[in-house]
N, C-alpha and C positions, 0 to 999 in steps of 0.2 A: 612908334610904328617902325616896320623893319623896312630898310629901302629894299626896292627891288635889285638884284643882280644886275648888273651893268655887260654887256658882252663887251667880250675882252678885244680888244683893235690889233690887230696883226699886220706888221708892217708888212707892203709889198713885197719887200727886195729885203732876203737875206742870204748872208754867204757863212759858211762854219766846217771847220775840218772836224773831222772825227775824233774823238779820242780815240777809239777800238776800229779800226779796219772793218767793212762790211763786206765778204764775198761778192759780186754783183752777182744777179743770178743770169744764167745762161741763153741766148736764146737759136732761134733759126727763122728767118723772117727774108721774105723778100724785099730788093730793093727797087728802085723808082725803074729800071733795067730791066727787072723779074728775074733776077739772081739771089739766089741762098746765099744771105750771108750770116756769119756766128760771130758771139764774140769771141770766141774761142779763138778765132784763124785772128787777133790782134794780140795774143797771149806774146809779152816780150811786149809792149808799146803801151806809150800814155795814150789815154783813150777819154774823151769829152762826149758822154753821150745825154742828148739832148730832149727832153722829151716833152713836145710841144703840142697844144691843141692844132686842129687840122681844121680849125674856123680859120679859112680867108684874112678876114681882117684881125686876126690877132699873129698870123706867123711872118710876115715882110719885114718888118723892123729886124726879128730875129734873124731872119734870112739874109737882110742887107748887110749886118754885121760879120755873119761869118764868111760871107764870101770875101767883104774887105779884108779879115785876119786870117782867113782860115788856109789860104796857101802857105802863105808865111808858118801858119802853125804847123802845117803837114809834115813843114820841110826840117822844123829845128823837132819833130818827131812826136805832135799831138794828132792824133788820128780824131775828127769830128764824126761824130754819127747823129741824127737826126729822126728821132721815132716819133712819126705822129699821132698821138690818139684820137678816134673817133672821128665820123663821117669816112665815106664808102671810097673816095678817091683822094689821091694825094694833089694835094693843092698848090705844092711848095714849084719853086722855079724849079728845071729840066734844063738847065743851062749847062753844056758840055762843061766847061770849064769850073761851073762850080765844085768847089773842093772839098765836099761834106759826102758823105755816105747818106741817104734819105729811106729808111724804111716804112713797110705798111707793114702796120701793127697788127694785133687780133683781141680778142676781149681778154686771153688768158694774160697776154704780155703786161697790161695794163693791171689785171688782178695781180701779178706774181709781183711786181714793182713799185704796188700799193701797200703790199705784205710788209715789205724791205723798209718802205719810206714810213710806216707805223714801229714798225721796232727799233727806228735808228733813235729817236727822241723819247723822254720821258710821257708825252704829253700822247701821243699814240693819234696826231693827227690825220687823216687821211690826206693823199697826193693831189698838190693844185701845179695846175700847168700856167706857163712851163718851170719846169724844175730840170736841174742838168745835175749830173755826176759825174766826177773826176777819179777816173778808177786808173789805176796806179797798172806797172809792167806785171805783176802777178794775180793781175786782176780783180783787186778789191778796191771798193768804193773807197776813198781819200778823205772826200769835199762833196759839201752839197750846195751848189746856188739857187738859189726859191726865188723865181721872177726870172725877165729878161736879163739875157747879155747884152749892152748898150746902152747910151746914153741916157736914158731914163733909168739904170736897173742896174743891173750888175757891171761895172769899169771891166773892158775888156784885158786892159793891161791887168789886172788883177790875174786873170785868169791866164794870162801870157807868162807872167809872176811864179803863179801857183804851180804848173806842171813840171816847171824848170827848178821849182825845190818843194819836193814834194817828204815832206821829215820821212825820219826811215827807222826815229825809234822813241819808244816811249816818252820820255824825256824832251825831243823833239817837238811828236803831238800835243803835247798837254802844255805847252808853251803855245805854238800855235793856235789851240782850240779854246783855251781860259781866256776871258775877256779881259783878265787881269793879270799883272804878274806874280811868280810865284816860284820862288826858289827852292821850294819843298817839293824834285819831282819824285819823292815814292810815291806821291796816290796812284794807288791802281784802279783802273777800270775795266770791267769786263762787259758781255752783252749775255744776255739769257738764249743761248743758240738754242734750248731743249726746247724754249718757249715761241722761238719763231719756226724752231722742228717740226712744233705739233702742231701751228697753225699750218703751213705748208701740207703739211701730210693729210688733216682734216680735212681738206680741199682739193684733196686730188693731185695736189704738184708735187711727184715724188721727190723729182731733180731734186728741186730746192729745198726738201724736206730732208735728204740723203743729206748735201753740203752741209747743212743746219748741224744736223745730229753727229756729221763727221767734226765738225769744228767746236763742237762739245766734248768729242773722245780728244781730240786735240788738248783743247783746256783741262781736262780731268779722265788720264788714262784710267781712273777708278771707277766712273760712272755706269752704275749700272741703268739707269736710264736712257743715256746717248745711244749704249750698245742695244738696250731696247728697241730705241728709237730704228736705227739701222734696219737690224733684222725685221722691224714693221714692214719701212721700206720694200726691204728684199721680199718678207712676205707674199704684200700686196703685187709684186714683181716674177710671181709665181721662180724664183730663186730658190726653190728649198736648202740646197747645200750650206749657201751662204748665209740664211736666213738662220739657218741650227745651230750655225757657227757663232755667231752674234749673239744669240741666244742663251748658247751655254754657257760663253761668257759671262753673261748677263747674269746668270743664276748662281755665279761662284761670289759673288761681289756681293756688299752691304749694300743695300740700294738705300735711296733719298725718301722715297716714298712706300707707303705700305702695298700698295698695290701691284709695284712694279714687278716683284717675285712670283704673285700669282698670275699675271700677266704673261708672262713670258713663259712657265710651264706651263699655261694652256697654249701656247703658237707652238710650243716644242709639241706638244698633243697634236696639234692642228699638222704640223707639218708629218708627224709620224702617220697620221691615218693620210692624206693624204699618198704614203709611200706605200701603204696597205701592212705598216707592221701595229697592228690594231695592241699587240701587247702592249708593246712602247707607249701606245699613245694611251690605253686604258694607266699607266703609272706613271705618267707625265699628268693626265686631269688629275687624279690621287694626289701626287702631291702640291697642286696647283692648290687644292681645297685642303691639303695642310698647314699651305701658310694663311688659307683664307676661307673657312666652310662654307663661307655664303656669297661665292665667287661664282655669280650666275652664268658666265659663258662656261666654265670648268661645270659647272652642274649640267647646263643642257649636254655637252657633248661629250663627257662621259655617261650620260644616260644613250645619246646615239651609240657610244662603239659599243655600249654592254647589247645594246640592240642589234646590234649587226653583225654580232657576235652569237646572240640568240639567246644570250643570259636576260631571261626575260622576270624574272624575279628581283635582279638586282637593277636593271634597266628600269623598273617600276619604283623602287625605293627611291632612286638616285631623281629622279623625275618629277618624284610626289615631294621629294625636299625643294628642288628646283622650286616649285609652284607652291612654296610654303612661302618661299622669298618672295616672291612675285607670281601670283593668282594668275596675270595675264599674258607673264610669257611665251607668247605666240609660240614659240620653235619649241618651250619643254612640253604644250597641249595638244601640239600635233605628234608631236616624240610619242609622246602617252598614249594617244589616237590608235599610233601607229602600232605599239606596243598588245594595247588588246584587240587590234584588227588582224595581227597575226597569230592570236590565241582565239579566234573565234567568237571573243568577247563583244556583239554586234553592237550593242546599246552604248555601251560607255567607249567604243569608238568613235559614234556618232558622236557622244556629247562631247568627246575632248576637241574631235579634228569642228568643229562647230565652235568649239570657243577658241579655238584657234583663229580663227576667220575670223571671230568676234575683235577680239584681237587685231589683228591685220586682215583686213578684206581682201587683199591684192598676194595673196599668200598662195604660189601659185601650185606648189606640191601640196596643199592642203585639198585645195579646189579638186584638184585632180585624185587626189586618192580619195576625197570623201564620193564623188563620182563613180570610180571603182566599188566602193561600200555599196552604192546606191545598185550595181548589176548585179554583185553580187547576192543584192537580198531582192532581186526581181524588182526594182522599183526603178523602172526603165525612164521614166518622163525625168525625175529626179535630176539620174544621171545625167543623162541628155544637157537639162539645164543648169548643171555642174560642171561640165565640159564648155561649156555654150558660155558662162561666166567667164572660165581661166582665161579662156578664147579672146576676150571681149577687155578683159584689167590688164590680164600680161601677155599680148599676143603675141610676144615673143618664145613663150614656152612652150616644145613641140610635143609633149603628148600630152597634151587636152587633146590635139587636131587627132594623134594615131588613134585617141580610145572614141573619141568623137567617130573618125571615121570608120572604124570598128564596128559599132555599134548600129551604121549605118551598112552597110555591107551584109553582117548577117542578117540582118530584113529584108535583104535583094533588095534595097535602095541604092542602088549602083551608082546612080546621078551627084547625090547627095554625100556620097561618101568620096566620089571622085573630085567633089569640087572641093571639099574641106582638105584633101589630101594636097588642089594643085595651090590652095589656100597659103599651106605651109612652105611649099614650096616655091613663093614666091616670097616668101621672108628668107627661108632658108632653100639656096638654088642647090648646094648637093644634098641634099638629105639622103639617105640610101635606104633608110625604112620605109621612106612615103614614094620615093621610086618605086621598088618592089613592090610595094601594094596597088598602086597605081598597076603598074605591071600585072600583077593578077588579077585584077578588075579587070582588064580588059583581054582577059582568056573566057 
């Protein structure tokens, strides 16, 4: 018989310096005061930051200790900060004299620090509190201690120890971090910055995605992926300049990965339509689908610039490949929709912008131009409830409300069209189309 899996026992209390320096990541968080503070304004100073639950009865012990050490530490020039996760108020003492920095957190603090503390080990566990970081005068993480400071947990002398020799070179670390000795210091060690880049970036934390991908150019001024990485960044940062820049680098360089090349002349694409120079960006997708033919975002959006362009012949080919790769690509069956709705084509508009929807329901320029289809071919209830949907999934998107109101208006339904107009205008307070028409309603 085979035994079951035994779960693996995790000591409390562990302390280990880094082989590889960690950037810490950045933050701006109020304090116990309701002061903004960064770590940035600590940049030049050792810095012990602490990151402890905001349950009552697990922060006092921690709390007791730093106030015993923590002047003392101020003074010979460890700065203590104290972030505590979770629950609505800060629990910790308010005592003038305490000598610790006490931040309120937010959810993102605690995601972006969770990110950090998964790619610092092999084992990719998540953050258990409290855990503290010893982040060095240029601001990268040092040391991590897992558990309390104090008598049951991590020796406070330890940490009195650690600031005041903190190694400063390879050879240094890797003496300090081996459990062992070891006279052999070339091992080198590096971290996967691409790999905590793209987590950071998939989640929305540019910051930390930007640092990630910069300390990747840092390790390997060749990487076409780093400088990918960047120009994402700036992308998503609506940065075009800089994002082009990053970019063309990117595309002069042997990349790591196959993708990486057609990636990046579809963002050079992305960003030239974006500037309206639609040439540019119809022979940036081209060559995007040079290095890759079945490179589905370079297929949908050079089928939009030949569309918007008016090349509707070629906007169809480019399109029907699209949707050879993938049947359900929402954005190439509304493309397509679009494509025979401006050739008069009524049928096979319905049927693409409809599989489009199929596709994504909440597809909010679908909704709305299959609506448009709908007045156009006099099939007015349709409409109505085509607008009346986008209205309803993305109410965020403002003309459902104008063609809605529209529609409402020319049937001298004045009421009905004034109210969907004050509709939008209570999501969006300057709108100056639904002003206006408002304004002419009420001539």
């Amino acid at each position: 018989a085979v035994a079951a899996p035994v779960a693996e026992e995790l000591p409390d209390t562990v302390e280990t310096w880094l082989l590889a320096p960690y950037p810490a990541p950045q933050f701006s968080l109020a304090d116990a005061a309701g002061k903004t503070r960064t770590l940035a304004e600590f940049r030049g100073r050792t810095v012990l930051l602490g990151l402890w639950s905001a349950e009552p009865a697990n922060f006092e012990a921690d709390a007791n200790v730093i106030v015993k050490h923590g002047a003392r530490w101020k003074r010979m020039g460890l700065q203590v900060i104290v972030a505590f996760i979770g629950g609505d108020e800060l629990a910790a003492p308010r005592r003038a004299e305490d000598p610790y920095i006490v931040l309120r957190t937010d959810d993102d603090f605690a995601a972006i620090y969770n990110i950090v503390y998964r790619q610092l080990f092999d084992r990719h566990r998540d953050l258990t509190l409290p855990t503290s970081f010893l982040i060095d005068a240029k601001g990268d993480m040092v040391k991590v201690y897992q558990g309390a400071i104090g008598p049951s947990g991590i020796d406070p002398a330890h940490v009195e120890h650690d600031f005041q020799n903190i190694p400063q070179t390879d050879a240094e670390r890797l003496a300090r971090a081996l459990p062992f000795a070891n006279a052999n210091h070339a091992l080198e060690f590096g971290r996967n910055y691409l790999s905590s880049g793209a987590l950071f970036f998939q989640r929305g934390y540019l910051e930390g995605a930007s640092v990630a991908f910069q300390r990747a150019l840092q390790d390997d001024p060749a990487s076409a992926e780093a400088l990918y990485g960047i120009g994402s960044v700036y992308l998503d940062q609506n940065k075009n300049a800089e994002a082009r820049a990053a970019f063309e680098r990117a595309v002069k360089l042997e990349p790591g990965y196959p993708d990486t090349l057609p990636d990046a002349w579809n963002n050079l694409g992305v960003i030239a339509t974006r500037e309206g120079r639609m040439e540019d960006s119809i022979q940036c997708f081209e060559r995007a689908l040079e290095s890759n033919p079945h490179h589905r975002l370079a297929l949908d959006n050079l089928g939009n610039a030949y569309r918007l362009e008016k090349r509707w012949d070629e906007a169809r080919k480019i399109l029907e490949r699209a949707l050879a790769v993938d049947a359900e690509d929402a954005e190439a069956n509304y493309s397509l929709g679009m494509v025979f709705a401006q050739n008069g084509e009524n049928d096979k508009a319905y049927e693409y912008l409809q599989r489009a929807l199929a596709a994504r329901p909440d597809y909010p320029e679908a909704l709305n131009n299959l609506g448009v289809l709908y007045i156009v071919t006099q099939r007015r209830d349709e409409a109505v409830a085509s607008f009346e949907q986008c209205i309803r999934v993305v109410p965020g998107f403002d003309q459902a409300y104008l063609n809605l109101a529209r529609v409402y208006a020319l049937e001298g339904a004045r009421d009905k069209a004034r109210g969907v107009l004050e509709e939008l205008l209570k999501r969006h307070p300057g709108h100056e189309q639904a002003k206006q028409m408002l304004e002419q309603l009420q001539k």
